[in-house]
Kinemage of the C-alpha trace (Angstrom):
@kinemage 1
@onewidth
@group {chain A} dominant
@subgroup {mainchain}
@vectorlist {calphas} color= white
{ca unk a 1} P -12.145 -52.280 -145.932
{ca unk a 2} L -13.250 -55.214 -148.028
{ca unk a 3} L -15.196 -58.323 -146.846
{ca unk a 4} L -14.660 -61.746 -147.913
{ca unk a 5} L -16.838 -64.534 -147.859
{ca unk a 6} L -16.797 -67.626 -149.689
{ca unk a 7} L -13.524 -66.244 -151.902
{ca unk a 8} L -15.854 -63.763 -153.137
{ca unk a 9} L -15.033 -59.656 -152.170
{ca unk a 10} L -18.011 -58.167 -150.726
{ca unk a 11} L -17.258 -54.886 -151.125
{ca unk a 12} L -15.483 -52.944 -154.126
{ca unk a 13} L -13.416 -49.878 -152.636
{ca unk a 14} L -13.940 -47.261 -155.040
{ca unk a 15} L -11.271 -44.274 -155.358
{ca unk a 16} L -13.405 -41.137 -156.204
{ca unk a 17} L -11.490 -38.024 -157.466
{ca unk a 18} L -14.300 -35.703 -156.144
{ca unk a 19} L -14.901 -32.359 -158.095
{ca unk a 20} L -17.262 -28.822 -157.132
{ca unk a 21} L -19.789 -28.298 -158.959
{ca unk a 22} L -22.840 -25.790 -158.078
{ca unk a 23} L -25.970 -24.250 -159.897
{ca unk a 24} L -23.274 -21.289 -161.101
{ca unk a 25} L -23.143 -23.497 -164.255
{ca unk a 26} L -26.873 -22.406 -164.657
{ca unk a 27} L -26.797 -18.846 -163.355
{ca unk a 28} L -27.419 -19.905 -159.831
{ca unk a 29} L -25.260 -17.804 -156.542
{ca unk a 30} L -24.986 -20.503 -154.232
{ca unk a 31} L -21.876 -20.802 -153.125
{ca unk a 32} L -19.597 -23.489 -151.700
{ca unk a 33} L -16.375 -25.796 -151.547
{ca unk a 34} L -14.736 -29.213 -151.182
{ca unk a 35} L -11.870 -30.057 -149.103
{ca unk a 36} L -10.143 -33.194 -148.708
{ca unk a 37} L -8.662 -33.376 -144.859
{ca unk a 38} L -9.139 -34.891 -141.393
{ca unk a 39} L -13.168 -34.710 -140.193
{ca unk a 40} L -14.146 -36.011 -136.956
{ca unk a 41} L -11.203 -38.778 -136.937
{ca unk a 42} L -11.097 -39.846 -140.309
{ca unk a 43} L -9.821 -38.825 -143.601
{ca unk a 44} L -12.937 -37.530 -146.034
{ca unk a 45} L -14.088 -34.971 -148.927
{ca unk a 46} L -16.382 -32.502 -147.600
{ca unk a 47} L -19.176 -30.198 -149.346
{ca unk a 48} L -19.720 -27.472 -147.460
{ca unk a 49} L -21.719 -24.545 -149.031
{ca unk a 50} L -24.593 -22.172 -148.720
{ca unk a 51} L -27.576 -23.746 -150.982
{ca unk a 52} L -29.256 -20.580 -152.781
{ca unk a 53} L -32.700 -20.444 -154.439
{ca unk a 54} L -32.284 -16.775 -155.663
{ca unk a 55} L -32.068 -16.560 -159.704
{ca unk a 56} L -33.280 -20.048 -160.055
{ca unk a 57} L -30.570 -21.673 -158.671
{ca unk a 58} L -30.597 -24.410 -156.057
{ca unk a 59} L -27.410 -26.927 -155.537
{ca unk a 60} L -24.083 -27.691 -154.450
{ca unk a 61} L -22.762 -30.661 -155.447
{ca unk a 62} L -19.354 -33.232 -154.964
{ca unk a 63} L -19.256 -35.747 -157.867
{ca unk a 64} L -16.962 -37.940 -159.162
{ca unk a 65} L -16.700 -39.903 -162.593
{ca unk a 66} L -16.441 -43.351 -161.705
{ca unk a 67} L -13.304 -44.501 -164.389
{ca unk a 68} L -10.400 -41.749 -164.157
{ca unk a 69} L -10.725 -41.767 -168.530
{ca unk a 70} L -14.631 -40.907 -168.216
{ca unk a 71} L -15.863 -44.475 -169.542
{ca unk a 72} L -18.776 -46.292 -167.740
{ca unk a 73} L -17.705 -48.818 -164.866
{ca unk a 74} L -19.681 -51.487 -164.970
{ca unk a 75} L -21.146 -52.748 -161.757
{ca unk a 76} L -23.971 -54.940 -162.518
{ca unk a 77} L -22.789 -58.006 -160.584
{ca unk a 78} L -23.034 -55.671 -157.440
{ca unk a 79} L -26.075 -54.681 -155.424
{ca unk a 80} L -25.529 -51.251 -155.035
{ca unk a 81} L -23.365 -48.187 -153.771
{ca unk a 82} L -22.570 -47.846 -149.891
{ca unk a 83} L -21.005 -44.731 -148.857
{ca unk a 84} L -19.443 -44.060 -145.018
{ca unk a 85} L -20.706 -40.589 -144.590
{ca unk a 86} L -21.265 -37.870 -141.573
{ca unk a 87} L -22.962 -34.836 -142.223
{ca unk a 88} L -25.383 -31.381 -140.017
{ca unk a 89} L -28.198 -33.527 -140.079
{ca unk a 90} L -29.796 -32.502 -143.346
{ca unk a 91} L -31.485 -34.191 -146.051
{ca unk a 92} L -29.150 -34.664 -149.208
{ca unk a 93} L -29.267 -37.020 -152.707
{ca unk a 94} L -27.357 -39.098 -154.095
{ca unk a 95} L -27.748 -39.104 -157.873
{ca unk a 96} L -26.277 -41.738 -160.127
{ca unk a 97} L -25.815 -41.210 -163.973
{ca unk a 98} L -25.073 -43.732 -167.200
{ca unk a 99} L -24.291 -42.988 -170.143
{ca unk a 100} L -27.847 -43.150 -170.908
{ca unk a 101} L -28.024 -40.052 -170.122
{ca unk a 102} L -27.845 -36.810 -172.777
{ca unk a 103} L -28.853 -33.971 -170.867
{ca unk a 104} L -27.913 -32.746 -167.323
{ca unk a 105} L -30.519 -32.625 -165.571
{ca unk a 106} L -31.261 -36.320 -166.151
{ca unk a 107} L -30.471 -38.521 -163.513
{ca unk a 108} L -31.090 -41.425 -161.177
{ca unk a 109} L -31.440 -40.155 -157.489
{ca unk a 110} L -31.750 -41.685 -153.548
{ca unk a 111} L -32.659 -39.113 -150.727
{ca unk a 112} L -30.722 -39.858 -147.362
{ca unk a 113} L -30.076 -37.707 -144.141
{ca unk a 114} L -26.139 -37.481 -143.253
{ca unk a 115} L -26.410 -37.724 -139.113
{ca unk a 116} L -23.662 -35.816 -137.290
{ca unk a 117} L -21.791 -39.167 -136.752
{ca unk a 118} L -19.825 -41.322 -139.227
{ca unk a 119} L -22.260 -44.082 -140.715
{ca unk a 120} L -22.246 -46.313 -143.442
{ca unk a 121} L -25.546 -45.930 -145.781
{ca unk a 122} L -26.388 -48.584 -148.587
{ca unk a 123} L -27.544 -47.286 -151.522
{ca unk a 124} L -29.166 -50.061 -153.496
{ca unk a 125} L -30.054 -49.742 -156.860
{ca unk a 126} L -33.277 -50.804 -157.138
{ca unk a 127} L -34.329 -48.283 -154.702
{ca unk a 128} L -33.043 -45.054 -156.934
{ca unk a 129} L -36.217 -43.056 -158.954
{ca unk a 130} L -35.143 -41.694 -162.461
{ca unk a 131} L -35.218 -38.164 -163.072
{ca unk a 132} L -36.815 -36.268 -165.830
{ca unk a 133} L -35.675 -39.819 -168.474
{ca unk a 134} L -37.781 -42.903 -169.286
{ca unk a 135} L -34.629 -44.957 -169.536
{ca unk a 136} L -34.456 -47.656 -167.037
{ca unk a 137} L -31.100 -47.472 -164.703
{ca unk a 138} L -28.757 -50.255 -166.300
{ca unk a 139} L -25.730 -50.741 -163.718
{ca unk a 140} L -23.788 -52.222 -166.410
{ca unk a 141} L -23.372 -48.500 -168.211
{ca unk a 142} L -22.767 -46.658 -164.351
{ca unk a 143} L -20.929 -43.481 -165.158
{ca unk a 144} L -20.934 -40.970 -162.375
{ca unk a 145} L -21.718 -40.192 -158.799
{ca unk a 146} L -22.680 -37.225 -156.849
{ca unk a 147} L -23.372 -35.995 -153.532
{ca unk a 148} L -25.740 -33.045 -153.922
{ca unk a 149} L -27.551 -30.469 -151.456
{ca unk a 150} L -30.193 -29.104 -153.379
{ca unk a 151} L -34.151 -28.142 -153.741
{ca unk a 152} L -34.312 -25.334 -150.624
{ca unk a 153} L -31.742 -22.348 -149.188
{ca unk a 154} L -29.517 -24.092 -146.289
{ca unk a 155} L -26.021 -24.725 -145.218
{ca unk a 156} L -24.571 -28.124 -146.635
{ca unk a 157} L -22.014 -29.527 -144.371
{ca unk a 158} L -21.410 -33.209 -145.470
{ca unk a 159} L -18.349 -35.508 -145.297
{ca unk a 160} L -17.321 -38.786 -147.354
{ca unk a 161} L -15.003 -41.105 -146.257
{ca unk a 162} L -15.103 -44.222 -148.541
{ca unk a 163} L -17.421 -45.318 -151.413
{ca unk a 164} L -17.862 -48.942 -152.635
{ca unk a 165} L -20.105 -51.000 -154.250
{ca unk a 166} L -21.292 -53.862 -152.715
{ca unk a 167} L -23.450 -57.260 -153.005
């Protein structure tokens, strides 16, 4: 849905083509899965997956490149991401990248818990710490997102049903 006031949109529906990804790529065994489909009433992506620490591994992640042909989107007249979400209760990330950003493990990343009912978080970008890179977070050169379950060995149940930016 997309707000207007004064003329002006709000919101910016976003269409994510969500993809897997887990610590595998590293040598990791957790395990997991997404699955586009009907959760509690509405359509979403869900990550569900077992979160492993054994042979330094760690994550299961959803992400999603924010242009279909990989280039940066750039969203620096908007305040931030917002995400309506519904997850077990557990305590996830949301990690941005640019294309800043040269190595992997470099990132931009927001902690939230995903409550068993549908809610709609704001994710504004002031408010997300960089990871392991001393360059500042530039919206203008926003790349990816991701939805990641990582850091300790649990079961990652979470569900996304939109994503927009917003003012």
């Amino acid at each position: 849905m997309t707000m207007e006031r004064d003329g002006m949109k709000n919101t910016l529906d976003l269409d994510p083509s969500w993809e897997f990804v887990a610590d595998t790529v590293m040598g990791g065994v957790s395990q997991g899965a997404i699955t586009t489909g009907p959760v509690h009433g509405r359509t979403a992506t869900r990550l569900t997956g077992r979160v492993s620490l054994d042979n330094n591994g760690g994550f299961v992640q959803m992400a999603t490149d924010l242009n279909p042909d990989g280039t940066v989107r750039d969203a620096s007249h908007w305040r931030g991401l917002e995400l309506d979400l519904c997850g077990n209760g557990e305590t996830y990330e949301l990690r941005l990248r640019t294309d800043h950003l040269t190595r992997p493990w470099q990132s931009y990343r927001a902690g939230f818990s995903a409550a068993p009912d549908w809610a709609t978080l704001r994710f504004p970008f002031a408010d997300f710490t960089p990871h392991r890179t001393d360059t500042p977070f530039d919206p203008a050169r926003l790349h990816r997102v991701g939805v990641i379950a990582i850091g300790r060995a649990f079961t990652a149940d979470i569900a996304v049903s939109a994503l927009r930016l917003y003012r």
